[in-house]
N, C-alpha and C positions, 0 to 999 in steps of 0.2 A: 415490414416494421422492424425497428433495431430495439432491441431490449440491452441496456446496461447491467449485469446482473450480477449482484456481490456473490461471491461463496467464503467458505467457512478459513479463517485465520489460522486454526490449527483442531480443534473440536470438531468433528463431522456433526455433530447435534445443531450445532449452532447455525447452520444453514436453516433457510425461512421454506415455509410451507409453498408460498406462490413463486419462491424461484425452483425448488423444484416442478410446479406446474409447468413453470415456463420451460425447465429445459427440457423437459417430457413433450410439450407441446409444438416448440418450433421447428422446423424444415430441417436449419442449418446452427449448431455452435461453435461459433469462431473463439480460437483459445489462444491464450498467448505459446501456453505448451502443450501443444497436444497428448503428452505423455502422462504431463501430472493429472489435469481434464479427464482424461481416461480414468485414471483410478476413480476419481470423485463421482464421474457418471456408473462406474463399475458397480460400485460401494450402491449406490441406488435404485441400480436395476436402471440404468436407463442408456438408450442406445441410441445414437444420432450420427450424423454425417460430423465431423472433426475438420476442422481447417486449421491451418497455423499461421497467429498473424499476430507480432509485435514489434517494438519498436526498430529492429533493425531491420525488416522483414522488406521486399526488394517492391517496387511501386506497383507491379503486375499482382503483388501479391494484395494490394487493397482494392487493383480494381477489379478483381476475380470477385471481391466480396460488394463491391459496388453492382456487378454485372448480378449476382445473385439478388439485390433487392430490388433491381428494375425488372425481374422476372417476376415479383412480386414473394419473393420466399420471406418469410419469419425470422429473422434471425438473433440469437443470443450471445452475446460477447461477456466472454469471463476472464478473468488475470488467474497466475496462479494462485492468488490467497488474499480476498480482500474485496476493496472495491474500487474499479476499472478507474483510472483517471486521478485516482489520488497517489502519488507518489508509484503510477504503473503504466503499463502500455492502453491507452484507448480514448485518450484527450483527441487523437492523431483523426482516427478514424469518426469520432463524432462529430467535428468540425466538417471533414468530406463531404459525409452525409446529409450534414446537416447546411452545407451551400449547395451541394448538387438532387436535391431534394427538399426543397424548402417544406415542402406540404406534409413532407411525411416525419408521423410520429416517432419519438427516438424516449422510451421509456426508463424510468431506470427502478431499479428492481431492487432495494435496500436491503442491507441486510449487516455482515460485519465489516469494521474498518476498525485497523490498526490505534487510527487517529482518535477517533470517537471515543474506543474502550479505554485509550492513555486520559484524557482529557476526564474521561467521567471520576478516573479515581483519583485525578492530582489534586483534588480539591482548593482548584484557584478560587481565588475571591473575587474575579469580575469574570465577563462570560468572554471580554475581549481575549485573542492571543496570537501567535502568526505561527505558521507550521512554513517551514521550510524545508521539508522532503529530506533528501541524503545529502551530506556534504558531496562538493565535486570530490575524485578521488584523487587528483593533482594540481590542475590549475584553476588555480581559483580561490583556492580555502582560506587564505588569507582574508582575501573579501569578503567571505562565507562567515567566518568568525564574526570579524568586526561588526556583520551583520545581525549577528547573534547578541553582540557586547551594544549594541546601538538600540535594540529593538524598545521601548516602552515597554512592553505586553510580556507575558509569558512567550516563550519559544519551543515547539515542539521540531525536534528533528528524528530523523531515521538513522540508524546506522547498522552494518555488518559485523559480524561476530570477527572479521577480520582486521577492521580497522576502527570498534568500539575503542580501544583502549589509547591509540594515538587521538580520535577527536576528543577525548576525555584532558589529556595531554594537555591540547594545541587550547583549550578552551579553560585549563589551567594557567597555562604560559601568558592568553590575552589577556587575565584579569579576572578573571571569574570563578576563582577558587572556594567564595567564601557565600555563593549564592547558592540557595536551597533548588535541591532539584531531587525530580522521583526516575529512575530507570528503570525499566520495564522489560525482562525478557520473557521470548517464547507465551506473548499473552492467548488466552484460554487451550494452552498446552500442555501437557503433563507436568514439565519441570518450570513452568512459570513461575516469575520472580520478581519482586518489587522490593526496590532498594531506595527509602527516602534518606539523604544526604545532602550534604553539600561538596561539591564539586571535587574538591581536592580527597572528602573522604570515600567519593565513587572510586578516584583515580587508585588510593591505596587497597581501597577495598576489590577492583579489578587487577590489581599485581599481583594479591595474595594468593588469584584465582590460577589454579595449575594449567587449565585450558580452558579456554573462553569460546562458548558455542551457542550459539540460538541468534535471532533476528530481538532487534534489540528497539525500544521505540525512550528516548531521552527529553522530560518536560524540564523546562527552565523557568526559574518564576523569579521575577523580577520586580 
C-alpha cells in the first residue's frame, strides 16, 4: 500500500496524529530528501528505512520503489514540507503506481499545505480560484503572467525568496498593479508574515525590505 502523506510546513505541532501512525507504522519512507525527512522522523522518535526519490531522481530509482510494493511492503511518501503533489515531487510516482497496480490502494494522509492555509485567510468571496504553482524561472513567464492577467478567479501562485521581488515586478509591468492581493511569508513559522496590498504597494514594500528570505505563497483577487 502507498500512503500520500502531508508533514508539517514550518511548526513541527502541526503534523497530524495518523501521519505520524503512518510513518511509525510502514516498512519503507520514500522522501523527496532524505536529509530534511531525517530530522522530522529524528524530532519523533521514529526510525525507518529512508529512500530518496524526486523529481529529478533517475527511472531505476522509482522502479526500486515499485519493486518494494510488489514485495508487498507499506509504503510512505513525503515532500520536504507540505503535501506531496501540490506544487512537489509525487504526482510522478502516483500515476506509476497507480497504472501498474490498478488494485492497489494509494491513500493520502491530510494534513498541512501551503495552498489551503493562503486560501483560508485571503478571505475571497467565492470558493472558486486557480493555483498555478511557481512561475517557470526563464521560459515561459511571459505566458505565466498573461495567465495570471486572464484568470476570472483569484490566482494563487508560489514563489522563492529569490525571485519574489522580480514576479512582484513582471506582474506590475503586465497590468496588475492596482489589484488587491495578500502575500504570505514563512506560513505557520516563526517570522510569518501577511501583507494585504495591492500589487504595486507589495512591490515597494519588498524594496524597502534589506533582505528578502522565507518561501513565499502570493493570493490575487480579482
Amino acid at each position: 500500500m502507498l500512503y500520500i502523506v502531508a508533514t508539517p510546513i514550518g511548526n513541527l505541532k502541526d503534523i497530524t496524529f495518523r501521519a505520524l501512525d503512518v510513518l511509525r507504522e510502514v516498512d519503507v519512507i520514500v522522501a523527496e530528501d532524505t536529509r530534511h525527512t531525517r530530522k522530522l522522523l529524528s524530532h519523533f522518535d521514529i526510525h525507518k528505512q529512508l529512500i530518496s526519490l524526486h523529481e529529478h531522481s533517475p527511472r531505476n530509482a522509482f522502479n526500486g520503489v515499485i519493486k518494494l510494493l510488489e514485495e508487498g511492503k507499506n509504503i510512505a511518501y513525503v515532500v520536504d514540507a507540505g503535501t506531496p503533489g501540490i506544487a512537489d515531487p509525487g504526482a510522478y510516482l502516483v500515476r506509476r503506481v497507480a497504472a501498474e497496480f490498478p488494485e492497489m490502494p494509494i491513500s493520502p494522509v491530510p494534513g498541512p499545505s501551503a495552498l489551503a492555509a493562503a486560501i483560508s485567510v485571503a478571505g475571497l468571496q467565492d470558493s472558486k480560484f486557480v493555483f498555478l504553482g511557481f512561475p517557470p524561472i526563464k521560459k515561459g513567464r511571459k505566458s505565466f503572467f498573461q495567465e495570471v492577467k486572464d484568470s476570472p478567479y483569484p490566482v494563487v501562485l508560489y514563489e522563492s525568496p529569490h525571485r519574489i521581488f522580480k514576479t512582484i515586478s513582471e506582474l506590475d509591468d503586465m497590468g496588475l498593479s492596482m489589484f488587491d492581493a495578500i502575500l504570505i511569508k514563512e506560513i505557520s513559522k516563526v517570522y510569518e508574515t501577511t501583507v494585504r496590498m495591492n500589487i504595486v504597494s507589495i512591490k515597494n514594500f519588498l524594496e524597502k525590505e534589506e533582505k528578502i528570505q522565507g518561501e513565499f505563497v502570493l493570493v490575487i483577487n480579482k
